[in-house]
N, C-alpha and C positions, 0 to 999 in steps of 0.2 A: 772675205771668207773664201777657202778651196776647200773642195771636197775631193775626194777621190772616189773612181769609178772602173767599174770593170773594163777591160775593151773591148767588150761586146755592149756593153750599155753605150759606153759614148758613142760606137756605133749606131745604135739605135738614135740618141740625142740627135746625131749628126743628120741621119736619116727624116726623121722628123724636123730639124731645122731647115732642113734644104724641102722638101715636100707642102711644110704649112706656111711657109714664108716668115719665119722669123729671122732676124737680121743675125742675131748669136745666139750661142749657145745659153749666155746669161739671159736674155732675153724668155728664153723657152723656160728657164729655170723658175722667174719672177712670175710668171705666166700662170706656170703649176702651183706655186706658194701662193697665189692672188686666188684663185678658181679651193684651192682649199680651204684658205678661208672662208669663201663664201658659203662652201658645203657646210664647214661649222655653224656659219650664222643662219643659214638655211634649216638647220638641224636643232637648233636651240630656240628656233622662231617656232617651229614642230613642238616642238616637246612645249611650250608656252600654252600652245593650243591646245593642245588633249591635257594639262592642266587645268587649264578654263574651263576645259567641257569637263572635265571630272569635278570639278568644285563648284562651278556653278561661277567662278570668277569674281571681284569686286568689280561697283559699278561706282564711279566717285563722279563730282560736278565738279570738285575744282583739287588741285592739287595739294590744297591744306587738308582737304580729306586724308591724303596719305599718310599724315602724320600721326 
């Protein structure tokens, strides 16, 4: 994959690679796409819970209960 980027961004990029110690620039990039993800699953873990707590949630013993 290439992106393109202003040159003040890679500035930035560059600036932050050299300052937090990542090795490349890809490096920083996978970094940001790993850490987003997580805000998603972090974010949809959230919404699970004020689910549950609005409904009261199911309580099952085994998993053929789901069915």
């Amino acid at each position: 994959m290439n992106i393109s980027l202003q040159p003040s961004i890679v500035g930035y990029v560059d600036k932050v690679v050299s300052e937090e110690g990542y090795s490349t620039r890809s490096e920083f990039i996978r970094s940001l796409i790993r850490d987003h993800k997580e805000r998603q699953l972090l974010n949809e873990i959230e919404v699970s819970r004020e689910e549950i707590k609005r409904t009261g949630g199911v309580k099952v013993s085994s998993l053929k209960d789901l069915r």
